[in-house]
N, C-alpha and C positions, 0 to 999 in steps of 0.2 A: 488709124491703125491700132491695134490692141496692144497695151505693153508687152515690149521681148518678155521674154521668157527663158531660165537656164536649164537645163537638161545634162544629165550623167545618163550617159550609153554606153554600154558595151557590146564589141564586135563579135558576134557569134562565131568565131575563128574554129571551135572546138565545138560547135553546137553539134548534137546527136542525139535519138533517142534510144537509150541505153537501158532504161526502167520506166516502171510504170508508176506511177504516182498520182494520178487524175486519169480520168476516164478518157478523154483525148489522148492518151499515150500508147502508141503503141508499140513495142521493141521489133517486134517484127516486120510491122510493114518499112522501118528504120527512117531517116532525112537524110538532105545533101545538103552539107554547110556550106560547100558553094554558091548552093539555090540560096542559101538562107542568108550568105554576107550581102550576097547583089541585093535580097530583096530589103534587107535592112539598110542599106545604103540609099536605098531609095527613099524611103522611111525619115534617115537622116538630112535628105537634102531636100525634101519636104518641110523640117525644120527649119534648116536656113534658109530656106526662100522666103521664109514667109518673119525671119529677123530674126529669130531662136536662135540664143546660144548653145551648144552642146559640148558638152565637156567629158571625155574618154575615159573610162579605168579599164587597163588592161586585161584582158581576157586571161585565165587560168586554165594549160592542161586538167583534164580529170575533172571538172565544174561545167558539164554542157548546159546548165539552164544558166549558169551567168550571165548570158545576153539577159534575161529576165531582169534590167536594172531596177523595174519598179519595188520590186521585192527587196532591196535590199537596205533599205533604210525608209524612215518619214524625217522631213527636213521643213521646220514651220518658224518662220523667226528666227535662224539660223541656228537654231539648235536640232543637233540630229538625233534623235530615237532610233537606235540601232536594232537591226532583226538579228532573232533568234526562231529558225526554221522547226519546225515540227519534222521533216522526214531526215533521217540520217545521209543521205546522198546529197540534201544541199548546203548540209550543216557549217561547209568552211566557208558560206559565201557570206553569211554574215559579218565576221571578223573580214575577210578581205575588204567588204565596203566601208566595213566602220575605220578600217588602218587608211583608205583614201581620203575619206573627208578629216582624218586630224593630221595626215599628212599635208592638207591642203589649207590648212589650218580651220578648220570650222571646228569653233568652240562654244556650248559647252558638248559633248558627244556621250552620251549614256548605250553602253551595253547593256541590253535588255535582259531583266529577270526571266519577264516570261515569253510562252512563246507566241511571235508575233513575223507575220511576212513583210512589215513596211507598207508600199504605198499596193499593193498586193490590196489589204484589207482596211486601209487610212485611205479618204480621202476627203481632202480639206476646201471647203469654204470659205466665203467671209468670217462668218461668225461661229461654225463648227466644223469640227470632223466627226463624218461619218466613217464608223468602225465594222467593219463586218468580222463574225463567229460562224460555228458553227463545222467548221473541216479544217482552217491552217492556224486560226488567231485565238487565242483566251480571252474572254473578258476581263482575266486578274491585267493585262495587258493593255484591256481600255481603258482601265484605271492608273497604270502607271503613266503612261502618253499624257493621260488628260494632267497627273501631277508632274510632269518631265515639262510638258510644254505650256500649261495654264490657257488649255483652250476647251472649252466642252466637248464635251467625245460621247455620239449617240450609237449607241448599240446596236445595231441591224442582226438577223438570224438568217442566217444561209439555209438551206434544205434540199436542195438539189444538188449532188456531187457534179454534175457540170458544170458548176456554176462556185465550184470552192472558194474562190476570193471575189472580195466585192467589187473590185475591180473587174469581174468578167459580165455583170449583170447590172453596174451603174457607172454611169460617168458626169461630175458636173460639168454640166453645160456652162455655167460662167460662176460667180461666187454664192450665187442664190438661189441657182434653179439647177435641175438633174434630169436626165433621162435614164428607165430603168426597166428591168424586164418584171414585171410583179410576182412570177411566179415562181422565181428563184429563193422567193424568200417567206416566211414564218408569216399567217395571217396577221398575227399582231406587229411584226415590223408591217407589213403591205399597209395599215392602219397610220403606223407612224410617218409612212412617205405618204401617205395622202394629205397626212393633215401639215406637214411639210412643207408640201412640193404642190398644190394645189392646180397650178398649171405645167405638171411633169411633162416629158414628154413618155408615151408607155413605149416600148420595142415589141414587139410581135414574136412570137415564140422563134417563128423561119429566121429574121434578123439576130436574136438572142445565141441562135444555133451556131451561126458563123462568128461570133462574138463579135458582132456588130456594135456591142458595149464597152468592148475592149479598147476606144476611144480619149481623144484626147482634142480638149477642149481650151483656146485661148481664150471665150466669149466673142470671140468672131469667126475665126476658123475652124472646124472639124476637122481633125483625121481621122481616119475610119476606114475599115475593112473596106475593102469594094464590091462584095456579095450583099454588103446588108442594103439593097437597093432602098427599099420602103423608110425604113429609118434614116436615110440621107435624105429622101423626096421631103421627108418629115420637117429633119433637120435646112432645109433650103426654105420650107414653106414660112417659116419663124424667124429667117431674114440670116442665117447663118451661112457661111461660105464654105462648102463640103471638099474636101481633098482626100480620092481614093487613093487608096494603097492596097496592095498586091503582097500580103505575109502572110500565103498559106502554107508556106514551109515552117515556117515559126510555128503557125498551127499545129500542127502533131503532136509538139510538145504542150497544146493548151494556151498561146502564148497572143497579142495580138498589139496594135502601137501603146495600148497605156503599158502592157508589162514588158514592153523595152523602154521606158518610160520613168525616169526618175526626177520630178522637179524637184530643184534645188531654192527652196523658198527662203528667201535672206529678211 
């Protein structure tokens, strides 16, 4: 079995789509947080069957993308890199995450200079983190991370506003290999994930659509959207064990299991 794993989620209790802020959002055609508690519930017990721990912070009036845990910190060695959100709508979510974990005592905990969405545009390997630019995160940002945490932190370049954090267009598959959508991104990062990732797995633009990337990976398990068929057939072919889920209500807002998705790396 692969090691548990610990996870900070938040219950979409107040989830709505109120503003637009990624292209996936639409205030008008609006969500049902009802849809959206069951379908993360589901999500959540996907977790624990499979020996994941998860651990709660309560949901905030006035904060509908709060469910969005992954955004709200990066946590590597138990030290947590706190976000600071670029749009003004989710600007108090970062202080809220950052007051749970020294509530919870995880020390040392840095409020970030610049601005940075957490595991939103970090995400961590063995040996690095991959940072993505280019719509919510600064570079001045993968500089602080890389001197907050002492782990290498490579660059990536976003270029497709569907695709605003790196989290919606890559996911590692276990500490040393990735799967990713290629065309999300800058031909000279496309260069650096090849020379990388030499046996990626690619996603297909149809899977990338449903954020079929928007996944979360133990190195034996998959979670994953249930639309992105192809990229699961992919994912099972390479000896992985695929578990769909059903979060197209989270969808609207852009959102899919890695950005309800906050590991808690000690």
């Amino acid at each position: 079995m692969a090691p548990s794993r610990h996870f900070l989620m938040c219950r979409p209790e107040y989830f709505a789509v109120e503003y637009a802020i990624n292209p996936w959002m639409d205030p008008q055609a609006g969500a049902d947080a009802a849809t959206a508690v069951r379908q993360w519930e589901g999500l959540r017990a996907a977790y624990e069957e499979l020996g994941h721990r998860v651990s709660l912070i309560d949901p905030i009036d006035g904060l509908p993308d709060m469910v969005f845990a992954a955004n709200g910190a990066l946590v590597v060695g138990g030290r947590v890199y706190g976000a600071r959100f670029a749009n003004v709508e989710r600007a108090a979510e970062g202080p809220a995450y950052l007051s749970w974990f020294t509530g919870n005592g995880y020390e040392p905990a840095l409020a970030a200079t610049h601005t940075n969405e957490g595991e939103g545009d970090f995400l961590t390997l063995d040996e690095v983190i991959l940072a993505g630019t280019g719509f919510r995160t600064s570079v001045a940002a993968h500089q602080e991370a890389q001197e907050f945490l002492g782990r290498p932190v490579v660059t990536l370049r976003l270029v497709d506003p569907c695709y605003y954090h790196l989290d919606t267009a890559l996911f590692p598959i276990d500490g040393r290999n990735v799967a990713y959508f290629p065309e999300a991104f800058s031909p000279g990062s496309q260069e650096v994930l090849r020379r990388m990732f030499p046996d990626a797995v690619l996603a297909s633009a149809q899977d990338a659509a449903v954020l079929g990337l928007n996944a979360v990976s133990d190195g034996e398990n998959v979670v994953i959207n249930q639309e992105a068929a192809d990229l699961a057939l992919e994912l099972k072919r390479r000896g992985l064990n695929v578990i769909p889920v059903d979060l197209s209500e989270l969808r609207k807002a852009g959102g899919g299991p890695k950005c309800c998705t906050l590991e808690i790396r000690s």
